[in-house]
C-alpha positions, 0 to 999 in steps of 0.5 A: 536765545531770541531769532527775529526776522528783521524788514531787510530779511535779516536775521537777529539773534539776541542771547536771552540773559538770566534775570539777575536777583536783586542784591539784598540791602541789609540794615546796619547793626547800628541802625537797627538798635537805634530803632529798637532803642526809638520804640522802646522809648515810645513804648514807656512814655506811651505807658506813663502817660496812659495813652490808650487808657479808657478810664470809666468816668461816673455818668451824669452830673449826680452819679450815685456812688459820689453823691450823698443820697437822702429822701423825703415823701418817697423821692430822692434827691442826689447831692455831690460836692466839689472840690472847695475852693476860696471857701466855697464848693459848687454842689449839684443837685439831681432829683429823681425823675419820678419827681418830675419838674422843679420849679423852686430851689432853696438850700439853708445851710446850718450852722449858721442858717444862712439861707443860701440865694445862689441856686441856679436851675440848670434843667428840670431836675437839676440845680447847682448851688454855690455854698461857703462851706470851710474844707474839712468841715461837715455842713448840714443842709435842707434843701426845699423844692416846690414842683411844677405839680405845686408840690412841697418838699423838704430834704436835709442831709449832711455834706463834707466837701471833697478835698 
């Protein structure tokens, strides 16, 4: 209970009441199976489509283990294939940086001997060549670069093409 005095010098007595505790809502049974149902759901299409997934992808354009490596006067070179497509497949060419700086590519394929015009330089040590290669057929290539130094180098190697 709560006297107070009021201006007139009455007096006001107001009867203090109990907080009351809020009634608790409670979810229908329908309700809450219709969200378990909703998570479920989420929870397989998450995992088919991989989502969360960090797949480890090969560093640079050369990785080692997808590429065919062969060397010559104590340097490498690193070739890898894509997929073909209307007959021809893009090959990237990486060479080691102990190299240094390429000036010259060209690439001769055999059978064939059909000297290959289409490398493109895309940095020092890397090229992209386009070469007509059937899908399930091995292609043997020399590969000549003359760097920057003035120095001559001839690589050969055999290439089959991913499927």
């Amino acid at each position: 209970m709560i006297i107070r005095h009021t201006p007139d010098g009455a007096i006001l007595a107001v009867r203090r009441r109990e907080p009351v505790p809020a009634a608790r809502t409670r979810l229908s049974p329908f309700l809450l199976v219709l969200i378990a149902l909703l998570v479920a759901v989420g929870s397989v299409a998450a995992l088919r489509t991989g989502v969360g997934r960090d797949v480890p992808r090969p560093a640079g354009d050369c990785p080692v283990r997808t590429s065919v490596v062969t060397s010559a006067k104590g340097h490498t070179l690193r070739l890898r294939a894509e997929p073909p497509r209307g007959g021809t497949t893009l090959v990237h060419l990486c060479v080691d940086p102990s190299t240094g700086p390429i000036r010259y590519w060209t690439i001769t394929a055999f059978p064939g001997a059909a000297k290959i015009s289409a490398v493109q330089p895309v940095g020092e040590r890397l090229a992209l060549a386009v070469l007509p290669v059937p899908p399930e057929r091995s292609i043997e290539l020399t590969v000549d670069l003359i760097t920057t130094a003035g120095a001559w180098l001839r690589f050969n190697c055999g290439l089959v093409p991913p499927s």
